[in-house]
SEMARSE-402360 format. One record per residue: residue in three letters; x, y, z of N, C-alpha, C in turn. Coordinates in steps of 0.1 Angstrom, whole numbers, plus 5000, padded with zeros to 4 digits. Each point is the difference from the previous one (the first is absolute). Layout:
BEGIN
> ALA; X; Y; Z; X; Y; Z; X; Y; Z
...
! end
This chain:
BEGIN
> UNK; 4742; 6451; 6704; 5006; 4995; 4988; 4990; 4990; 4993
> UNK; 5000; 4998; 4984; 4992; 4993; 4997; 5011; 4990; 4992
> UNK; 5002; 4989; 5000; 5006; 4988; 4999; 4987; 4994; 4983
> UNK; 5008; 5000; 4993; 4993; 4994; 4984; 5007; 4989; 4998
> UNK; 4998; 4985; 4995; 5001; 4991; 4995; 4998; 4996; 4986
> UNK; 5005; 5003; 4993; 4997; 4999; 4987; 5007; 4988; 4988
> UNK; 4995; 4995; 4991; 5007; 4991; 4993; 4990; 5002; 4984
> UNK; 5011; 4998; 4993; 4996; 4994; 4984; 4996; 4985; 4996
> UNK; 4982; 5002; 5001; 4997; 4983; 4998; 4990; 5002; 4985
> UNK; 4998; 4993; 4996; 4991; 4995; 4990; 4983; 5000; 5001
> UNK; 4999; 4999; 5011; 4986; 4997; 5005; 5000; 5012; 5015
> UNK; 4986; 5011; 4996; 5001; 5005; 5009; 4995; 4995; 5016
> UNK; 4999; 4987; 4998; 4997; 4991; 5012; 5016; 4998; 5010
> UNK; 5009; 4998; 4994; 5013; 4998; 5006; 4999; 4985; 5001
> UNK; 4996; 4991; 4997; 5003; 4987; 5001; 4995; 4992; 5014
> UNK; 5003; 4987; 5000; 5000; 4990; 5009; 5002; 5006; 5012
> UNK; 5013; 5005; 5004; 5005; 5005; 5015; 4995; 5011; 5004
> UNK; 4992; 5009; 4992; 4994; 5014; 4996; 4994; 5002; 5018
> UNK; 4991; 4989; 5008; 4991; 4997; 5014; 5010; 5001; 5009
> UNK; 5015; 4994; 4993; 5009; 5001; 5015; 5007; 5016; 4997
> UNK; 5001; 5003; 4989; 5008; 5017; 5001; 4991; 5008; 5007
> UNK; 4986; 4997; 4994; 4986; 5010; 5005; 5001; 4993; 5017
> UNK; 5005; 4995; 5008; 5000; 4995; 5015; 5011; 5009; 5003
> UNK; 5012; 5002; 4997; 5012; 5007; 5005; 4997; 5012; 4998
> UNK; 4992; 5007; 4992; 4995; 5010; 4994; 4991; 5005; 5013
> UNK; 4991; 4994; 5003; 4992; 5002; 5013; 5008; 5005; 5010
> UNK; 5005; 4989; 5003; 5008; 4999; 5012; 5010; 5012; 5003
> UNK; 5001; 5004; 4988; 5015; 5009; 5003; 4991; 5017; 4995
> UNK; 4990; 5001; 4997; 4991; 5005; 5004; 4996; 5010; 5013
> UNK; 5003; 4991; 5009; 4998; 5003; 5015; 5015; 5010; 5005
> UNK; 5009; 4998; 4996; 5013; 5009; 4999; 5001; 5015; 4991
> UNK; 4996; 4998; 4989; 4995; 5014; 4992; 4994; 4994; 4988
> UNK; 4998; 5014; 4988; 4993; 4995; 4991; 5006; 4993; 4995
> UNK; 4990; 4986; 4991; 5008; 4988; 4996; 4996; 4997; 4991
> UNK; 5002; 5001; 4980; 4991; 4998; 4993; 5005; 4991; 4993
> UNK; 4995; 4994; 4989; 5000; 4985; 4990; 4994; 5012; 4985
> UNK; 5012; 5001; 4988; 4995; 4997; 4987; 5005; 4993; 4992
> UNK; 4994; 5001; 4987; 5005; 4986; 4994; 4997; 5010; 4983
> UNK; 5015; 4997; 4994; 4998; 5014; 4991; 5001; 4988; 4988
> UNK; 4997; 5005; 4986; 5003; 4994; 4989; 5013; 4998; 4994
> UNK; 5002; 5012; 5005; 5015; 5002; 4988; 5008; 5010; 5010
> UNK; 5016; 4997; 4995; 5007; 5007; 5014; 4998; 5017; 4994
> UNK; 4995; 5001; 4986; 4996; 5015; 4997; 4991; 5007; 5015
> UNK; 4988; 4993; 5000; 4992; 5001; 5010; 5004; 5003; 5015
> UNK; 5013; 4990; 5002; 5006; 5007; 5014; 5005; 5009; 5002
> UNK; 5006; 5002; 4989; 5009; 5012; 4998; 4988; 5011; 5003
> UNK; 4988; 5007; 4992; 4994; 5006; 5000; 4995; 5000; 5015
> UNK; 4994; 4991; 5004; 5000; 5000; 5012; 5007; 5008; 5009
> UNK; 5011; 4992; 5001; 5011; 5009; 5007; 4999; 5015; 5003
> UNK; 5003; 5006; 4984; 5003; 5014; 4999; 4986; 5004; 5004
> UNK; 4986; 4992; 4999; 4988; 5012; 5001; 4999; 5000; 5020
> UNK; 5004; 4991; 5001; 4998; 5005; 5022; 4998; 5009; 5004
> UNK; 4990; 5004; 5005; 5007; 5014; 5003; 5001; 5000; 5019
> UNK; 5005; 5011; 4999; 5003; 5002; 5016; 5013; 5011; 5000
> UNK; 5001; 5005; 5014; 5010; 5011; 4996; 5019; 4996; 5004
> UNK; 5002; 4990; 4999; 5010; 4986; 4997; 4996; 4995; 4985
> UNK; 5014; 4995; 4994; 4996; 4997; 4989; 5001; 4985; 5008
> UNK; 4994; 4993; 4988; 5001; 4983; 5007; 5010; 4994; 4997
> UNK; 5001; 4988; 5008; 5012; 4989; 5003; 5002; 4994; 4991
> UNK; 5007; 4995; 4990; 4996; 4991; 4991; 5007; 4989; 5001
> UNK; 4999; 4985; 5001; 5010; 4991; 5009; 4996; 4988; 4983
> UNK; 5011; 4995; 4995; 4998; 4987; 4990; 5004; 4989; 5008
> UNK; 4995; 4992; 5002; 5007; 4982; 5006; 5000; 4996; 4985
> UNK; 5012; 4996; 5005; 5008; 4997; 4989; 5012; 4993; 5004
> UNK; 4999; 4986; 4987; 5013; 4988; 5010; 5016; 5010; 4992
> UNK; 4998; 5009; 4996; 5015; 5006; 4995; 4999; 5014; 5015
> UNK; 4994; 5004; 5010; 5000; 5010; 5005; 5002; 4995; 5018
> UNK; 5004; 5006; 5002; 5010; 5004; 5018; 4991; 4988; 5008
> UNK; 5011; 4990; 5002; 4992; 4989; 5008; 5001; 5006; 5018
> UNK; 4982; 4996; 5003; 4997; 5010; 5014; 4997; 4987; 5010
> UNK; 5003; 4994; 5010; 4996; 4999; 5010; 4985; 5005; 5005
> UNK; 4995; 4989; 5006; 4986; 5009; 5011; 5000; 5012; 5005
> UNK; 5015; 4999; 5006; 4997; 5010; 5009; 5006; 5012; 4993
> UNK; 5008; 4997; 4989; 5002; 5015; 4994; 4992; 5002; 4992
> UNK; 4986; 4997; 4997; 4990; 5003; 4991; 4995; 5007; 5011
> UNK; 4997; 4994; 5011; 4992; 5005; 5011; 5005; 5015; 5004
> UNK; 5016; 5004; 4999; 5010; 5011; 5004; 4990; 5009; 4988
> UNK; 5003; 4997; 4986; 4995; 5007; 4990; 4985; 5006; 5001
> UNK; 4995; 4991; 5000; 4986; 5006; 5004; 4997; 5010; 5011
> UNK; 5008; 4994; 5010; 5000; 5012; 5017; 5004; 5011; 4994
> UNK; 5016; 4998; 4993; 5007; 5015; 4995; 4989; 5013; 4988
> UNK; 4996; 4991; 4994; 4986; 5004; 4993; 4992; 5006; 5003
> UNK; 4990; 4994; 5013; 4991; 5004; 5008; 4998; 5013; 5004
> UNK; 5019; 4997; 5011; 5002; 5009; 5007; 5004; 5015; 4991
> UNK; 5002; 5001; 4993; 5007; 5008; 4988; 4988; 5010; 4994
> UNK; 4987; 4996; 4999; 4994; 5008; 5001; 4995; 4993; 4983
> UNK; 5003; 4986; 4995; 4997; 4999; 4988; 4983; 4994; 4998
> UNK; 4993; 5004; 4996; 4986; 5000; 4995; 4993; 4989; 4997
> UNK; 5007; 4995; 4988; 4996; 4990; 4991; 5016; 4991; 4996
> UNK; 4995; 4988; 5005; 5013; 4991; 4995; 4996; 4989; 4995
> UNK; 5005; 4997; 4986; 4996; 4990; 4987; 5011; 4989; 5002
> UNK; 4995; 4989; 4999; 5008; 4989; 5000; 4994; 4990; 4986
> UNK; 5006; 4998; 4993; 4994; 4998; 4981; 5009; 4984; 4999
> UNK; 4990; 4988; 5000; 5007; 4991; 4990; 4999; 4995; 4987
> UNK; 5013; 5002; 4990; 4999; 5003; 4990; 4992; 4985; 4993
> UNK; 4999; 5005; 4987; 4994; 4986; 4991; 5013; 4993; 4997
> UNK; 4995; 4984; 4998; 5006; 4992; 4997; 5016; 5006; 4988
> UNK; 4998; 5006; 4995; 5015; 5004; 4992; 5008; 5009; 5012
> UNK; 4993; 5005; 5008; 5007; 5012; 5008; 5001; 5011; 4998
> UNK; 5007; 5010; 5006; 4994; 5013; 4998; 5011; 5007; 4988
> UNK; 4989; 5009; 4993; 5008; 5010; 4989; 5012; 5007; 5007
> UNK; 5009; 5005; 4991; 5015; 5012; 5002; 4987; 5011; 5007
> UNK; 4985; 5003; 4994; 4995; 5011; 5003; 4998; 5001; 5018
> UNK; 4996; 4987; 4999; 4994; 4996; 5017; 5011; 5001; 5009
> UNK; 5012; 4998; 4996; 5009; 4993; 5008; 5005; 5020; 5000
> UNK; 5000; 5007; 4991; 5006; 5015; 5000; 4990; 5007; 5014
> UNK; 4986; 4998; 4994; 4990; 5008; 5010; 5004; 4997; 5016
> UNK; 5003; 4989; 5003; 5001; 4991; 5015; 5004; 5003; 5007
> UNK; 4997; 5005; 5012; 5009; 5006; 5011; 5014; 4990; 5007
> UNK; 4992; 4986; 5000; 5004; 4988; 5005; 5000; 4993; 4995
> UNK; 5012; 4987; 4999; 4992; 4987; 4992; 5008; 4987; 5012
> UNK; 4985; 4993; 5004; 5005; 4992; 5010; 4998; 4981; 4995
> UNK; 5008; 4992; 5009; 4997; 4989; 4996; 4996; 4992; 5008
> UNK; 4996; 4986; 5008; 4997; 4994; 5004; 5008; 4985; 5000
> UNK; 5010; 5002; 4991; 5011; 4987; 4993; 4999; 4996; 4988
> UNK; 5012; 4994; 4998; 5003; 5003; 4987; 4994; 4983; 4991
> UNK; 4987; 4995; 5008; 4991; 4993; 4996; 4994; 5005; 4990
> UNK; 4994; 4993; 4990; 4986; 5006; 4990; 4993; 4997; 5005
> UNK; 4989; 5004; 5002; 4986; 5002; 5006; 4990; 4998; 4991
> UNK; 4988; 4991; 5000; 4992; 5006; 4989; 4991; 5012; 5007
> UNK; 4993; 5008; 4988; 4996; 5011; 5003; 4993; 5002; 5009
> UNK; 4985; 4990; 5002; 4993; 5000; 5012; 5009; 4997; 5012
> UNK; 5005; 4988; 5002; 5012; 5000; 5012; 5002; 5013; 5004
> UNK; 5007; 5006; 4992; 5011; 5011; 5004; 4992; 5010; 5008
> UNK; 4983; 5002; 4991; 4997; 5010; 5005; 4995; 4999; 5016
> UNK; 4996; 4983; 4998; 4994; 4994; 5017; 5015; 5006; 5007
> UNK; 5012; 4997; 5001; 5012; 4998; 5008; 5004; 5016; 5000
> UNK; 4998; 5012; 4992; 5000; 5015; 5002; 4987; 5002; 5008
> UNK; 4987; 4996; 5003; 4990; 5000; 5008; 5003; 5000; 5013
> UNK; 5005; 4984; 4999; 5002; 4996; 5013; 5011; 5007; 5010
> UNK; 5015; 5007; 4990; 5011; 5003; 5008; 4998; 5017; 5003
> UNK; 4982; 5004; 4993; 5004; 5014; 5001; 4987; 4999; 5015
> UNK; 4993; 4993; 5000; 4994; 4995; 5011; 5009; 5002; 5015
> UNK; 5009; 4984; 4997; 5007; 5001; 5010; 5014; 5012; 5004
> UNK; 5000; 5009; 4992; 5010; 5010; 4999; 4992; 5014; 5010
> UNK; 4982; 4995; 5000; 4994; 5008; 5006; 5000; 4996; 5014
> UNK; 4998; 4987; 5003; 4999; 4997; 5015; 5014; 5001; 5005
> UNK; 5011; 4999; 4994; 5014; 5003; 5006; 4997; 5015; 5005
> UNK; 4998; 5011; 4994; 5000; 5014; 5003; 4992; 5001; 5011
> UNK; 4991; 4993; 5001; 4987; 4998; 5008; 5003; 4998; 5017
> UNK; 5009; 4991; 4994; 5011; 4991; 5018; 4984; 4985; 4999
> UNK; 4995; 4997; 4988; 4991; 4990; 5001; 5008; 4983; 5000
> UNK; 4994; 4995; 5008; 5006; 4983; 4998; 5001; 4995; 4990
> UNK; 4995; 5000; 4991; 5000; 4994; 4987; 5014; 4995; 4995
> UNK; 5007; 5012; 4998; 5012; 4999; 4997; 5010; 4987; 5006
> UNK; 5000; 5004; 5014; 5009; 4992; 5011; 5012; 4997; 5000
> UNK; 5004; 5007; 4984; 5015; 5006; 5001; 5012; 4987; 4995
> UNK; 4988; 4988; 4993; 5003; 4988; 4993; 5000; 5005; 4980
! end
C-alpha cells in the first residue's frame, strides 16, 4: 500500500515544521510506501486524487475538525482495514486554512478528525504525520505506541 500525506500550503516548501513531517515521513516509510505533497490549491488535490492510478481506485481521507473524531488506535484499525483490503493508494489531505469545498467534502471517501481543536495548518499537518506514523507502528506490534 502506498500511504500519501498531503496538505494545501502556500509555499511549496511546507513551512517551519515541514523537517519534522519529512522525519515521520521517513520513518513510516520503513512500514510501506510513505509520501509527503504539498499542493497549491485543493483544485490540485482533487486532480491528484482522481489521476492515481492503480487497479483500486484510491482512498481519499479529509482531516477535518467538522469530520469522525478517531482515536490512535482506530486510525491505526483504518489503515490495517485498508491495507488489508487490498487498497493501493490511500490520501490523507489537510485542507487550507478556510477548509475544505462542498466539492472536496463530496469526492471524500472519509472525513476524519483529531478534535475539535483548531489547529494551525502546519500543526495539523505535523500532528496527521505524526498519528499516521504511529498508526503504523501500532499495526506493526512496534513500542512506540505503548498503548498511552
Amino acid at each position: 500500500m502506498n500511504l500519501c500525506l498531503s496538505n494545501i500550503a502556500g509555499s511549496k516548501k511546507g513551512g517551519e515544521l515541514e523537517p519534522f513531517v519529512q522525519s515521520y515521513v521517513r520513518r513510516g516509510g520503513r512500514y510501506v510506501g510513505f509520501e509527503r505533497r504539498i499542493f497549491g490549491s485543493e483544485r490540485q488535490v482533487l486532480e491528484f486524487v482522481e489521476g492515481v492510478g492503480g487497479r483500486t481506485r484510491a482512498i481519499f481521507v479529509l482531516l477535518d475538525v467538522a469530520g469522525k473524531a478517531v482515536s490512535s488506535e482506530d486510525l491505526a484499525r483504518f489503515v490495517g482495514e485498508c491495507r488489508d483490503g487490498g487498497t493501493q493508494h490511500l490520501i490523507f489531505a489537510v485542507g487550507a486554512a478556510d477548509g475544505w469545498t462542498a466539492d472536496a467534502r463530496a469526492r471524500a471517501d472519509h472525513a476524519i478528525s483529531f478534535g475539535k481543536i483548531t489547529l494551525p495548518h502546519e500543526l495539523a499537518t505535523l500532528v496527521a504525520a505524526e498519528q499516521l506514523y504511529r498508526a503504523l507502528t501500532i499495526l506493526a506490534g512496534h513500542p512506540y505506541h505503548g498503548g498511552h
